[in-house]
N, C-alpha and C positions, 0 to 999 in steps of 0.2 A: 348649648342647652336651650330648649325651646318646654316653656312650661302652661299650661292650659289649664283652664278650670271647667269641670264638667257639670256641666246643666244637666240636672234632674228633673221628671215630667216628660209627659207627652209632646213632641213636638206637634205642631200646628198643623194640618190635613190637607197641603199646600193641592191637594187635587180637587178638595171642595170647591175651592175657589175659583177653579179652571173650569167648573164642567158649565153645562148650557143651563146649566139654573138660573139665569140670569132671569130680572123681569120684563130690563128693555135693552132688545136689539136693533143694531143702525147699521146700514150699511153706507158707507160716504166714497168720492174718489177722494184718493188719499192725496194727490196733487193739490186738490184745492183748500183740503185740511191744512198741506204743511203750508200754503201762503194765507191762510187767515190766520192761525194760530202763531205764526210768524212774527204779523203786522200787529197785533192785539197781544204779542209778549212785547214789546217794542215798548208799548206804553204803562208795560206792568213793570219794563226793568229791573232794581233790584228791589223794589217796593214789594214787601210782603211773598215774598219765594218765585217771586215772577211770575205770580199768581194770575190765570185767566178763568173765568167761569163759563159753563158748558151746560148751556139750557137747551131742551127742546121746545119749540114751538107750535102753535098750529100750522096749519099747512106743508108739515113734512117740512122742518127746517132746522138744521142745527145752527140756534146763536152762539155765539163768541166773543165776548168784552170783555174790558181789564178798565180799571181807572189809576188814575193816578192823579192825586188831587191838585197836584201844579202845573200837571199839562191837560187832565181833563179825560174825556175815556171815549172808548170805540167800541164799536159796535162791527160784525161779518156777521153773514150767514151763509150759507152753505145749505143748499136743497139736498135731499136725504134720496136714494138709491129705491132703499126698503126700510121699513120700519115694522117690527113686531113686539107682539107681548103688550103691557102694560101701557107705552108710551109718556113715559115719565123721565127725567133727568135734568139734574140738577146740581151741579158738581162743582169744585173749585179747584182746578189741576197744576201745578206749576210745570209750567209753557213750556220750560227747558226738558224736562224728562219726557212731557207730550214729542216733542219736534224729534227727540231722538230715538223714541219707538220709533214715528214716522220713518224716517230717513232711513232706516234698515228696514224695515216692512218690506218685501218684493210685491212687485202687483202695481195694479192699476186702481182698487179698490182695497178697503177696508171694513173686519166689523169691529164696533164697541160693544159691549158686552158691560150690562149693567145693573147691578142687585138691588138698591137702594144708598138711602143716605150711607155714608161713611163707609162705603163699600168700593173696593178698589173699582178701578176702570179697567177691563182687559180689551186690548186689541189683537187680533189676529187676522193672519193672511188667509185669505177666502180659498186661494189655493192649498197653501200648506199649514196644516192644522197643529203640526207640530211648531213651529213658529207663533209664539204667545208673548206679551208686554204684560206687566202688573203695574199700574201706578195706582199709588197709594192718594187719597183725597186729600188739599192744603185745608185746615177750619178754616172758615174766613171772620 
């Protein structure tokens, strides 16, 4: 006997979220994503959801740090492909769900796809469009 409770309401418009509404897009090689993002969960641990933060900078650069107050925090960057829209981001991702978009991504590159504050991060394959990640932002 398998017994269920049915939600009532509109479900969520999970296709909003996917389309190119985004403000700011990035294009990065995904290689060097998964080894900063790597090194910089390393020292987030299990501190705060393995939490790493995802700034843009000037100069066409995505940073990448985590701290951790007994060992201390790191800093990567990572120069950007392409950047469009807005050029704003600001986010605090936990490293482990980041690494495993990454690692199933095909390709050689990646975009991030990004709305504003508390708005999930999507990445997708520049080749195939059907291939989509949603992570959701950690509060910090």
């Amino acid at each position: 006997m398998i017994t269920s409770k049915l939600l009532d309401g509109a479900y969520p418009n999970v296709g909003d979220l996917l389309t190119a509404s985004a403000k700011t897009v990035l294009t990065l090689d995904k290689n060097r994503m998964l080894e900063r993002v790597g090194r910089a969960g390393l020292f987030a641990g299990n501190f705060r959801n393995h939490q790493v933060k995802l700034c843009l900078m000037e100069g066409k650069q995505l940073n990448i740090s985590s701290f951790l107050p007994e060992v201390g925090n790191i800093e990567e960057n990572i120069p950007l492909k392409e950047l469009s829209g807005v050029g704003k981001l600001d986010v605090h991702i936990d490293s482990i769900f980041l690494l495993e978009a990454l690692k199933v991504t095909k390709g050689e590159d990646v975009k991030l796809f990004y709305k504003g504050m508390m708005s999930p991060l999507i990445i997708r394959n520049l080749r195939n469009e059907e291939q989509v990640h949603v992570i959701s932002p950690v509060r910090a």
